[in-house]
N, C-alpha and C positions, 0 to 999 in steps of 0.2 A: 350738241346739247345747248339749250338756249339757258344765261345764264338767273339769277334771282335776284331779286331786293332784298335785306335782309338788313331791321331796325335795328338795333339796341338802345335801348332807353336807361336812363337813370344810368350811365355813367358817369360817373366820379370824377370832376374836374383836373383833379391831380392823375388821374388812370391816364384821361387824354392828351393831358398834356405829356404825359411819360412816352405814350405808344406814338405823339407825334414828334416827340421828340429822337425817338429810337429810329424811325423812319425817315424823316431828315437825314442823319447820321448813315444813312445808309442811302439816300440819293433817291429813298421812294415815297411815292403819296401814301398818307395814311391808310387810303384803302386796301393800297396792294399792300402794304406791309401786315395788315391786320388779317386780306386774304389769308397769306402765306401763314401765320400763326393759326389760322381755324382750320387750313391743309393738313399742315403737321401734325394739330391734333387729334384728325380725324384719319391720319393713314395709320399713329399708332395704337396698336390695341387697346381696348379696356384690360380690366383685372379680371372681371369674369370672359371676356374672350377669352383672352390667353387660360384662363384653369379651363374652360369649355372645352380649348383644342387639346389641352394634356391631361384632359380625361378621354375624349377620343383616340387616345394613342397610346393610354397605358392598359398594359395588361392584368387579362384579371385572372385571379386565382380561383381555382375549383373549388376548393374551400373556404372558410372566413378563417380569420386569426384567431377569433374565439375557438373555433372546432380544433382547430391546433393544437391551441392551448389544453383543451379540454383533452384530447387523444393523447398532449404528453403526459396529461397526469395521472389517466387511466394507463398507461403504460408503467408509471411511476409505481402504480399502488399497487396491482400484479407484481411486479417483483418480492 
């Protein structure tokens, strides 16, 4: 996989200095360290992924909760 350029513009003097400061501290170029930060955020899920796949996986009921509801209190008012 051949890899990209990828700008960012209009960051924050104090942003850069922080992320080249954090990277220093850890023996790496700005670049790779800021790579590894866009890895990480990109291997964890979003919010709607993750509800996406645990709606793929949860079960669903024949009935709704209203029909439930509504069956217990027709049951209720029989009595």
């Amino acid at each position: 996989m051949m890899a990209s350029l990828l700008q960012i513009r209009n960051v924050p003097e104090e942003t850069r200095r922080a992320l080249k400061a954090r990277a220093a501290a850890r023996g790496e170029s700005l670049n790779a360290y800021v790579l590894e930060l866009l890895e990480r955020a990109v291997a964890r899920p979003t919010t709607a992924e993750v509800l996406e796949r645990a709606r793929g996986r949860s079960e669903r009921a024949a009935i709704s909760s209203l029909e439930v509801i509504a069956a217990a209190r027709a049951k209720r008012e029989r009595r």
